[in-house]
C-alpha angles and dihedrals in degrees: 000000000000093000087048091053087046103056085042089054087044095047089042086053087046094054090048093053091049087056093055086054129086104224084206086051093055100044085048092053090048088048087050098048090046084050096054093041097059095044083052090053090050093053094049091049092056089042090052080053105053098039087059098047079052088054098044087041088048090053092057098040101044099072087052096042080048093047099044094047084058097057093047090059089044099057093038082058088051093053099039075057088043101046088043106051084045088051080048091046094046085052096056099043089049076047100054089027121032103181080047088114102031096166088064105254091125088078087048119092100253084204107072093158106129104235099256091205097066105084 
């Protein structure tokens, strides 16, 4: 007898609810919210897309982009030889020589690079 009261005074609540509600206002929020769905569906299907062409792109790039980090320590590590064995060789010829460099240079750094590994 209770349960049965109970489901009377809760069908009795539901029916007042509906009433609160605009049937129109409801089957326009559920349109909305298709509507949005699909467009969300849509964005994460071009995204999916393009996340795969960036991986596809990044694969053939990478071995490049390695290689060629490779050669340009290697060739950092060339000139720092190369600018090292020239400051050596200045020294030995101011040295031997000293009015070798009249004009003064021999008091600039030969090496003006600016160091690429300081950010």
């Amino acid at each position: 007898m209770e349960e049965e009261s109970m489901r009377e005074a809760s069908e009795e609540v539901c029916r007042e609810f509906k009433t609160l509600i605009n049937e129109q206002d409801l089957d326009s929020l559920k349109q909305l919210q298709h509507l949005i769905l699909g467009r969300l569906q849509d964005s994460n299907a071009v995204l999916s897309h393009f996340n795969e062409y960036s991986e596809n792109c990044f694969t053939e790039v990478s071995a490049d982009f390695s290689r060629n980090t490779r050669l340009l320590k290697s060739m950092k590590s060339d000139l720092d030889y190369i600018f090292q064995k020239l400051r050596r060789m200045k020294a030995k010829i101011l040295a031997t020589y000293p009015d070798a460099f009249p004009d003064g240079s021999a008091k600039e750094v030969l090496d003006r690079r600016p160091d690429l590994e300081m950010p």
